[in-house]
N, C-alpha and C positions, 0 to 999 in steps of 0.2 A: 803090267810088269811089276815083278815083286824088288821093290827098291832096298829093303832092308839088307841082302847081304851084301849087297855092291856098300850101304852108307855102315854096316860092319865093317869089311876091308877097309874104308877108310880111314876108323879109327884105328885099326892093326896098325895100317902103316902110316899112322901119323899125317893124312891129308886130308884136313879137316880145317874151315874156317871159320870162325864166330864172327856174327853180323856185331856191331855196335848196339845192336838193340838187346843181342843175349847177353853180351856181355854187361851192357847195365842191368838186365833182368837176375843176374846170375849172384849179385852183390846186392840188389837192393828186395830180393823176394822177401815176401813176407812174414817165411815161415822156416827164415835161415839162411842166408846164402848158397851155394849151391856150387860144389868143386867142377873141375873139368874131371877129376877122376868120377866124380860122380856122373856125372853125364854120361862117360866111355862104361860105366857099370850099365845104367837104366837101358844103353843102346844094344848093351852084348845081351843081355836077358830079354831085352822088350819084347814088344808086338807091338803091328800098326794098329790103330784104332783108327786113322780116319787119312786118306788121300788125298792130294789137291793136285791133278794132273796137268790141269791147265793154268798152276799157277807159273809165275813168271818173277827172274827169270829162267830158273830151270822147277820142271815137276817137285811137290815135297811130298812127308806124311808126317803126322802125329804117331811120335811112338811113344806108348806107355811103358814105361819099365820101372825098376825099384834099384838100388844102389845093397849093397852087400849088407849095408844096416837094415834094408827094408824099408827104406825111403821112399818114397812113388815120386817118380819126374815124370813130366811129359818134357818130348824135346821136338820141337818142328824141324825137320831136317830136308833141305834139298839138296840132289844129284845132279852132278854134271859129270853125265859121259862122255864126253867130249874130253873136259879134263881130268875125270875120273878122283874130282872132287866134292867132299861133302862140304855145305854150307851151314851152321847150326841156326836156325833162324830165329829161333828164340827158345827158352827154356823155362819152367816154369815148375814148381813144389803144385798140382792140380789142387781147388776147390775144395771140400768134400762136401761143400753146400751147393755145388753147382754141376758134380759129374759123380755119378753112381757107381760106385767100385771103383772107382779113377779112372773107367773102360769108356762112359756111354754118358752123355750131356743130359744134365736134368732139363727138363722142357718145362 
């Protein structure tokens, strides 16, 4: 299942929750803090780059996006269909020592 437009509509209409973890990732990244506007940018342009279906407690995916500056965020997002809620699980300014184009993990 493609989860990106369902965790789209979520930012449209504002049902969206940050875990404690994104939110201290969101203030303390290391390569600038990181807006909610910014996230809602990275998640309307993105792409998934990586899935976790059997994470818990609902599915998520790594989406790569960039922010209207050209920013690169990844933002871990899960969905609940159920309440037709996104979760932002963590969010992060990526690497570029550690992920090639911002798309694919250097091994």
């Amino acid at each position: 299942m493609d989860r990106l437009p369902a965790v789209r509509r979520c930012f449209l209409e504002n049902r969206v929750l940050y875990s404690r973890h994104a939110r201290h990732e969101m203030v303390a990244e290391e390569f600038g803090s990181i807006t909610d506007d910014e996230i809602a940018e990275a998640v309307a342009e993105g792409e998934i780059i990586e899935s976790y279906p059997a994470a818990e407690p609902y599915p998520s995916v790594l989406i790569h996006g960039r922010t209207r500056r050209g920013r690169p965020v990844h933002v871990v997002a899960a969905y609940s269909e159920r309440d037709n809620l996104c979760v932002v699980v963590t969010v992060y300014h990526p690497d570029p020592s550690r992920w090639i184009e911002y798309r694919r993990r250097r091994r």
